[in-house]
C-alpha positions as CSV (number, residue, x, y, z in Angstrom):
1,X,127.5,101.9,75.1
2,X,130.0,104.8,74.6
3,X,133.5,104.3,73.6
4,X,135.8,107.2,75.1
5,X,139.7,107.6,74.9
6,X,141.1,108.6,78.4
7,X,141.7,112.1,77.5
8,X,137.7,112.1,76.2
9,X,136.5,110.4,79.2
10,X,138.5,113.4,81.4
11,X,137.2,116.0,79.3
12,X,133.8,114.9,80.3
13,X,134.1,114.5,83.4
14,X,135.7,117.8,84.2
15,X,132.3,119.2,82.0
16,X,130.0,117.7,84.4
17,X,131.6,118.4,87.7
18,X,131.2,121.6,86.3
19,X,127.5,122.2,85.9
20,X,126.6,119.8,88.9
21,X,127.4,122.8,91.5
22,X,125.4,125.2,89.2
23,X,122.3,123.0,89.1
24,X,122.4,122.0,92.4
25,X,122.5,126.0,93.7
26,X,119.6,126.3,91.7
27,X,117.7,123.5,93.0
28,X,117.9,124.7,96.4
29,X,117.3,121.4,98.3
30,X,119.1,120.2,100.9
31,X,118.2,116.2,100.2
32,X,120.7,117.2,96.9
33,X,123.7,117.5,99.4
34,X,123.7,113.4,99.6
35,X,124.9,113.0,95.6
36,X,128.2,112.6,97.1
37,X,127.1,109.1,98.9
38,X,125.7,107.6,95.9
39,X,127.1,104.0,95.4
40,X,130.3,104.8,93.1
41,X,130.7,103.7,89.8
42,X,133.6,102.5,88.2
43,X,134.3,104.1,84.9
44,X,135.9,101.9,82.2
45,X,135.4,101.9,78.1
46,X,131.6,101.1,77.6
47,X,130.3,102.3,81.0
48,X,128.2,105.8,81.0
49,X,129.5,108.4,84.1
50,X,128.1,108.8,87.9
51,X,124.5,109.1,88.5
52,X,123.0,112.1,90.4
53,X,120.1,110.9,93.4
54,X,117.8,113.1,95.3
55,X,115.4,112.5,98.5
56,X,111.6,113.3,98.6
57,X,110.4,116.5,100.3
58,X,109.2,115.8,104.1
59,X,106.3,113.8,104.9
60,X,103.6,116.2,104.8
61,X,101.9,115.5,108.6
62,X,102.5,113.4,111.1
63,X,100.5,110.3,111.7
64,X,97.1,110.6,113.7
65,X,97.2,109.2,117.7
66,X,100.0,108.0,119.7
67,X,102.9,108.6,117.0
68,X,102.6,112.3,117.7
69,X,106.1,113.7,118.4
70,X,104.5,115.2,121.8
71,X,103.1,112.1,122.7
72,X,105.7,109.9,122.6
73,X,106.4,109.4,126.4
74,X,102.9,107.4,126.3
75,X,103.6,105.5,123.3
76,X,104.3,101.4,124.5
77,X,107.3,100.3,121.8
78,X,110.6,98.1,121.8
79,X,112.5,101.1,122.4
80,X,111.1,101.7,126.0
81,X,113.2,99.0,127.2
82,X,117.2,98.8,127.2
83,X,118.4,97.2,124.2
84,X,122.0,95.3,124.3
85,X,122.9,92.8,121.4
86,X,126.1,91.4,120.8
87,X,127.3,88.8,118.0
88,X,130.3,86.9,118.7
89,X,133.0,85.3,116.4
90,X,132.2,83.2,114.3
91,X,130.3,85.1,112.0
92,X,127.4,83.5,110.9
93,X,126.4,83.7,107.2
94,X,122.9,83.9,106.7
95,X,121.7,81.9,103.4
96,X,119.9,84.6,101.2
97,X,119.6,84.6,97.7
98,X,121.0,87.1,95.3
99,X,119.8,90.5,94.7
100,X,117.5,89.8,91.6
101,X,117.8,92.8,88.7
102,X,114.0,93.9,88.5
103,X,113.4,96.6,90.8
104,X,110.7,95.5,92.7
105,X,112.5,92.1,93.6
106,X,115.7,94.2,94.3
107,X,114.2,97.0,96.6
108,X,112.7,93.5,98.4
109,X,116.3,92.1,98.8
110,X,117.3,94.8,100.4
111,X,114.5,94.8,103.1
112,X,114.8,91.2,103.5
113,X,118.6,91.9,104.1
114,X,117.3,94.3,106.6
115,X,114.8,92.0,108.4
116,X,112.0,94.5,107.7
117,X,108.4,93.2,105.3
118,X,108.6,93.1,101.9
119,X,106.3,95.6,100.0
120,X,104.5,96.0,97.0
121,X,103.8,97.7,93.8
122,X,100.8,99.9,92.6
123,X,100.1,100.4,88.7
124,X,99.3,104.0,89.4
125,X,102.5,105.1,91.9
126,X,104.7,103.0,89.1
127,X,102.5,105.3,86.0
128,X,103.2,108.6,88.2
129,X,107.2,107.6,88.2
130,X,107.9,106.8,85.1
131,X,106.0,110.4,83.6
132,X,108.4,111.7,86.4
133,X,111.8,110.0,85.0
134,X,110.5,110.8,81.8
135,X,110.7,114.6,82.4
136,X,113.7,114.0,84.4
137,X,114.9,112.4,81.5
138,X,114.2,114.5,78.3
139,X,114.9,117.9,80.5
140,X,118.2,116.6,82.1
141,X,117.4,117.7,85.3
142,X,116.8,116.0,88.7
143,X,114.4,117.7,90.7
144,X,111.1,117.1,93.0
145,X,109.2,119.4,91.3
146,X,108.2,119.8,87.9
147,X,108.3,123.0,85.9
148,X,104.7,122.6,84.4
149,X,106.3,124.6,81.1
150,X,108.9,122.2,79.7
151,X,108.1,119.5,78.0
152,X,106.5,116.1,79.8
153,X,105.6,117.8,82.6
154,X,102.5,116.2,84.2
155,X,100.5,116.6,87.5
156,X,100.6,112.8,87.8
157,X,104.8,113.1,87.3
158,X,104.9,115.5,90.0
159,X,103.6,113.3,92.5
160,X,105.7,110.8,91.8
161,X,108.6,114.4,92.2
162,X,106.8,115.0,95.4
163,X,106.7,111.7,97.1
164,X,109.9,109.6,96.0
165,X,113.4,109.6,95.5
166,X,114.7,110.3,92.1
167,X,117.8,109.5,89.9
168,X,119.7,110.6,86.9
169,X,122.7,109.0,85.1
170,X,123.9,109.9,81.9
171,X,124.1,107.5,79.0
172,X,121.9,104.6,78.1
173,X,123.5,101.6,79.6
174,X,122.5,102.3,82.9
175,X,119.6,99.6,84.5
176,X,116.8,99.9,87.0
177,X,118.9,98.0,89.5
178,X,121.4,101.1,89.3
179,X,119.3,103.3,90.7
180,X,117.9,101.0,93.7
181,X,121.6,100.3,94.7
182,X,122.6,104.1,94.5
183,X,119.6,104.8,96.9
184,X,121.2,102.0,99.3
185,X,124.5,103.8,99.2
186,X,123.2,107.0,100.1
187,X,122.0,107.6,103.9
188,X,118.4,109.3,103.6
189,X,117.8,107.5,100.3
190,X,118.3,103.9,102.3
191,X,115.7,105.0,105.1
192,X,113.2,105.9,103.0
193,X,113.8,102.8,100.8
194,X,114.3,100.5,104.1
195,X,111.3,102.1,106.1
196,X,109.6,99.3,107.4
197,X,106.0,100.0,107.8
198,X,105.4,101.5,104.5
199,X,103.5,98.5,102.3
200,X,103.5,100.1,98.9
201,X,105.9,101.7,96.6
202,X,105.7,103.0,92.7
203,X,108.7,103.2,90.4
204,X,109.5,104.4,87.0
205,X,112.3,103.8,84.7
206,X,113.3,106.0,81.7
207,X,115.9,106.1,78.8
208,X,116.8,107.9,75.7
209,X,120.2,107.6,74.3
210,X,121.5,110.4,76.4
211,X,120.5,109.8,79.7
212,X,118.7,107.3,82.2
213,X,116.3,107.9,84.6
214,X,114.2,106.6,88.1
215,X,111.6,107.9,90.4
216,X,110.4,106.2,93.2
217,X,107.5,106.8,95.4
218,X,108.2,106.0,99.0
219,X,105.3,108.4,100.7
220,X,101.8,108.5,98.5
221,X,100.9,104.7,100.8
222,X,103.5,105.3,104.3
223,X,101.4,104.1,107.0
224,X,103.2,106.4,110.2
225,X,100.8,105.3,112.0
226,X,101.6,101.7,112.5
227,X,105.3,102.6,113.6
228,X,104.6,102.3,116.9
229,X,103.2,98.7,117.1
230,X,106.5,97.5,114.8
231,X,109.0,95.7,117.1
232,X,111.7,96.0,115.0
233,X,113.6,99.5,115.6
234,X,115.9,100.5,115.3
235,X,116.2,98.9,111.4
236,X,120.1,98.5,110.9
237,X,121.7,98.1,107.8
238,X,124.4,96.7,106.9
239,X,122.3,94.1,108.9
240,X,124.0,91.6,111.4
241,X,125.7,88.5,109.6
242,X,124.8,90.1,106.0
243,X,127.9,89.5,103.8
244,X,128.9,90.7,100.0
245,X,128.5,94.6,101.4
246,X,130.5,97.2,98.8
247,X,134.0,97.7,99.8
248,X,133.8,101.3,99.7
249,X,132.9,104.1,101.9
250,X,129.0,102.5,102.8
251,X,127.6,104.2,105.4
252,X,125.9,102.5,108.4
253,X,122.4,103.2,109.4
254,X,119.8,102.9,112.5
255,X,116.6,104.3,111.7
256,X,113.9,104.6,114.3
257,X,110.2,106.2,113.9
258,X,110.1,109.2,111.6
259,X,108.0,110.9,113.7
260,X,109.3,110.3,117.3
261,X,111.9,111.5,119.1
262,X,116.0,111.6,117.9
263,X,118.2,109.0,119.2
264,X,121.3,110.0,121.3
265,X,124.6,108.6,120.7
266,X,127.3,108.2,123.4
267,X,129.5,106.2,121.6
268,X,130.7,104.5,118.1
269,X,133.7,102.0,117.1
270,X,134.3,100.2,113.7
271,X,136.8,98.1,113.3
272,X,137.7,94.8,111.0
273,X,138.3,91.6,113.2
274,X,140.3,91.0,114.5
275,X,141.7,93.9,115.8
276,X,141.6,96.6,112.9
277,X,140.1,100.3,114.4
278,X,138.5,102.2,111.3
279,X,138.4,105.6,111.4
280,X,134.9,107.0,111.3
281,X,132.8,109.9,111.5
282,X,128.8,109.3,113.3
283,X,126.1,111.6,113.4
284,X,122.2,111.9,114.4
285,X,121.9,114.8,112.2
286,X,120.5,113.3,109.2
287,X,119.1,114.6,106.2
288,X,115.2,115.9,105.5
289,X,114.5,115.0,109.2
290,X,115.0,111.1,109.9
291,X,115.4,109.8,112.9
292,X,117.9,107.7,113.1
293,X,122.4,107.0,113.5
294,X,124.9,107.3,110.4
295,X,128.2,105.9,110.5
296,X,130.9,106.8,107.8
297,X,134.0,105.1,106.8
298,X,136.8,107.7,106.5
299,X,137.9,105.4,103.8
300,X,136.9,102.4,101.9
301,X,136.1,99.5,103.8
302,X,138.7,96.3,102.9
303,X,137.3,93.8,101.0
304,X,136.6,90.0,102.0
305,X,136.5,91.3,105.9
306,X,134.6,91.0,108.3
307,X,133.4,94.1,109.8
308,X,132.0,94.8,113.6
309,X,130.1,98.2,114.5
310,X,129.5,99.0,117.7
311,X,126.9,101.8,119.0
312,X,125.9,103.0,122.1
313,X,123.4,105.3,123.1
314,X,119.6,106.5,124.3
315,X,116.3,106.4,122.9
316,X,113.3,108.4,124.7
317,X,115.8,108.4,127.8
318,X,116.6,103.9,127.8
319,X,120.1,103.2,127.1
320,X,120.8,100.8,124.3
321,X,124.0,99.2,123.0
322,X,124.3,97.3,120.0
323,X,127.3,95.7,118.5
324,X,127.5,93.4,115.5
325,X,129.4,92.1,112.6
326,X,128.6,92.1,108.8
327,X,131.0,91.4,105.7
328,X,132.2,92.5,102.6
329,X,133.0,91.7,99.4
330,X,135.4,91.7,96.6
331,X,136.8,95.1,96.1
């Protein structure tokens, strides 16, 4: 834990907003522009400063057969026929159990949460991202591809830099849990994290007394080319009925098939019940090429309300219109 005065605490946050822009111009990756959605911290006496996140590079190919981009016309799926949901006052609270704290059980709450299958761990992928949050670590730099001259640098580690998201917080009271929940509050992090047809991830945690640091491999075992006998796109999240959602500015997400075509949106409203219009911004331009809707608070959502998104659109030339209701917390 580190004890800072207010004038300290200032000081060092004015240092690091001032080498963020320099690292991330030298990065040169665009999946760095999301930093700015990572779920906010709150800093206080004994809690270390915001965490940096950053998205995998694209899948390498698309999957064999039907899921081919050009092919999609012939591909049979859920969203070849017009989808309308609505959910209607009163909300109904789903029973689900807390988010547990390990990260395998907390990346699975989420998914549950999100009505998509649970997935599990590999020795090797988990290996592969810690050697990766090692070097992430002891080089204080986030990044997807390892400089094979500085120290800790592995071929196993860059995998792991390759094929996962990746996180960096400074201090040493950070928790594995941090860096699942910053990847849920950051759009292209969540889809990766949320994609429902990849069975297997690998994650590594690191520490010294400086910084923290996570990888996690979302690609090395993505199975593309079961996305088209899933039933379940578009994956929402916030899902419908799911309560305790941050009070802040969460972003909203629909993903459908990675490699299929790109929704089209006609029309988005947010608003708290019972008659509350939230000011929004909703694009299908999202980052390292998912397919999929985000939806922005302007602002921070209110706490203890209840919360109804409506969206409107085509897929692959069906209409579709979805409107539901989730809830937040405290604030």
């Amino acid at each position: 834990m580190f004890q800072h005065s207010p004038i300290a605490r200032l000081g060092i946050l004015a240092l690091l907003m001032a080498l963020l822009p320099s690292a991330h111009l030298l990065t040169h990756k665009p999946w760095f522009d999301e930093r700015t959605l990572a779920a906010p911290v709150t800093l206080s006496d004994g809690e270390p400063e915001s965490p940096s996140t950053g998205e995998p590079q694209l899948p390498d190919t698309p999957p064999p057969g039907d899921a081919l981009p050009v092919q999609v016309a012939d591909t049979p799926s859920i969203a070849d026929e017009p989808l309308s949901q609505r959910v209607f006052l009163p909300l109904i609270v789903r029973p689900i159990p807390p988010l547990p704290d390990d990260w395998l059980g907390r990346v699975n709450g989420y998914r549950a949460r999100a009505g998509v299958p649970p997935v599990t761990e590999d020795a090797t992928l988990n290996d592969n991202c810690f050697q990766h949050a090692r070097y992430m670590a002891e080089n204080d730099h986030i990044t997807h591809n390892q400089n094979p001259s500085l120290p800790y640098a592995s071929p196993e580690g860059q995998i792991c830099a390759q094929k996962g998201n990746a996180w960096l917080g400074w201090g040493a009271a950070w928790q594995p849990r941090n860096a699942i929940d910053s990847w849920m509050g950051s759009v292209g992090h969540r889809l990766w994290l949320l994609y429902p047809t990849t069975p297997t991830f690998g994650f590594g945690f690191y520490q010294n007394s400086q910084r923290s640091a996570a990888g996690l491999d979302v690609l090395s075992r993505a199975r593309f080319s079961d996305d088209a006998a899933y039933s379940g796109w578009p994956v929402r999240y916030p899902a419908p009925d799911q309560t305790d959602i941050p009070a802040t500015r969460y972003p909203i997400t629909l993903l459908w098939p990675y490699f299929d075509q790109k929704p089209s949106l006609t029309g988005t409203a947010l608003r708290v019940l019972p008659e509350t219009t939230l000011a929004h911004t909703a694009t299908t331009e999202l980052s390292v090429g998912h397919r999929g809707i985000a939806i922005t608070p302007d602002q921070n959502l209110p706490a203890n309300a209840t919360i109804e998104v409506t969206v409107t659109g085509t897929y692959k030339g069906q209409p579709f219109s979805f409107t539901w209701q989730f809830r937040t917390g405290g604030s």
